[in-house]
Structure formats: C-alpha cells, structure tokens
C-alpha positions in Angstrom: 3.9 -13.1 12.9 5.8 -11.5 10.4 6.7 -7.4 11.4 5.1 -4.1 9.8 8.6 -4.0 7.2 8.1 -7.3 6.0 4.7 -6.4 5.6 5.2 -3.3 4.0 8.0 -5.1 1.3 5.0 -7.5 0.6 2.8 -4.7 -0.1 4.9 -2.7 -2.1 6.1 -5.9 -4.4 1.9 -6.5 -4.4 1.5 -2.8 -5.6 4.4 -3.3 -8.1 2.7 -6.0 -9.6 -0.1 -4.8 -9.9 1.4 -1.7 -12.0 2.2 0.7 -9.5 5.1 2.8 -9.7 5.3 3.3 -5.7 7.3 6.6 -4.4 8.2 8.0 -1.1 8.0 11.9 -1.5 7.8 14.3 1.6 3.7 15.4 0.9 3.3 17.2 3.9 -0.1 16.7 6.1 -1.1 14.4 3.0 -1.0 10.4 3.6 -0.4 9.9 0.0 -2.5 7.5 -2.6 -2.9 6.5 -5.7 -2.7 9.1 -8.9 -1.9 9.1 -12.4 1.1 11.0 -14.2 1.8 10.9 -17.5 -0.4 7.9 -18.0 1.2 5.8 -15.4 -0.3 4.5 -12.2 1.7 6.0 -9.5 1.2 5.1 -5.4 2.8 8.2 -3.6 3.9 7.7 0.5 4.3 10.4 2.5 7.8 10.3 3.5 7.4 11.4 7.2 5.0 8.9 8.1 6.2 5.7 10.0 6.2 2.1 8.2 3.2 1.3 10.2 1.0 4.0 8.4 2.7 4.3 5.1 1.3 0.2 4.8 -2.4 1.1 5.8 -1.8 4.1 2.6 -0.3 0.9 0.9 -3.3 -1.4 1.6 -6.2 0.6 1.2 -4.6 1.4 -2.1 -4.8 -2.2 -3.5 -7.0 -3.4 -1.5 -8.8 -1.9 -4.2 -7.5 -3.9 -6.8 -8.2 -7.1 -8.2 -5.8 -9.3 -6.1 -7.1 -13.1 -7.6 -4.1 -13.8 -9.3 -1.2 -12.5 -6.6 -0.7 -14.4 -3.6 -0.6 -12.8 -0.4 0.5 -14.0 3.0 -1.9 -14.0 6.0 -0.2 -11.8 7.7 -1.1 -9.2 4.6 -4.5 -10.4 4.1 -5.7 -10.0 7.8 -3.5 -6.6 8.0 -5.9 -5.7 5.1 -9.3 -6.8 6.4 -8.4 -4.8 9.1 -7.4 -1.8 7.0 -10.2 -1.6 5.0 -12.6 -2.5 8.0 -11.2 0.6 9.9 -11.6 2.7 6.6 -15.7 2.0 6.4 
C-alpha cells in the first residue's frame, strides 16, 4: 500500500499534468484550491496542513478533471473515491 507522500507526489505530478501550477503558501484557516491568476490555473496548499490533508485539497481538486488520458495508481484512485465520497 503505497504511503500518503507517495500519494501526494502522484497527485501533484497528476495536477501538473493536467495544467496546474501547484503552490504551498501559508493561507491561514483556508484549505486551499483551485484559482486563476494571470490566466494560469493555479492549485494553492495550505502550508500548515499535514500531507494527509493537503492530498484530500489535491484530490478533490482534480478529481474534478477529466483524468481519461493520465494514469493513476490504485492507491490514488480508491484515495479519491473516498475523497470525493466524503465530500458529498
């Protein structure tokens, strides 16, 4: 079972791909998200959050996306499921 930073590399190379300029920025009581700025997609992570909840910022984010074309590992897609499943 692969750990939450492997799974949180994958993600960010995932968000990458799909266009995302990802940051880590101290936001406060904010989570973070998705934004644009200056007409480039940008994923913000709140800084003082741990791995484990900067991914489920990561995940909800592009689990929004059209993911077809970019493979994922299981490990990601169940993390995901579960992620957006919590999030409804």
């Amino acid at each position: 079972m692969a750990n939450v930073l492997e799974l949180f590399e994958e993600a960010i190379s995932v968000a990458r791909e799909l266009g995302f300029m990802v940051r880590e920025e101290p936001l406060g009581d904010l989570p973070g998200g998705a934004c644009m700025a200056n007409g480039k997609k940008q994923l913000l992570l709140n800084a003082s959050m741990s791995p484990a909840d900067q991914l489920d910022v990561l995940l909800k984010t592009i689990g929004g996306q059209s993911l077809c074309d970019i493979p994922l590992s299981g490990a990601l897609t169940q993390r995901m499921a579960r992620v957006q499943h919590d999030a409804s």
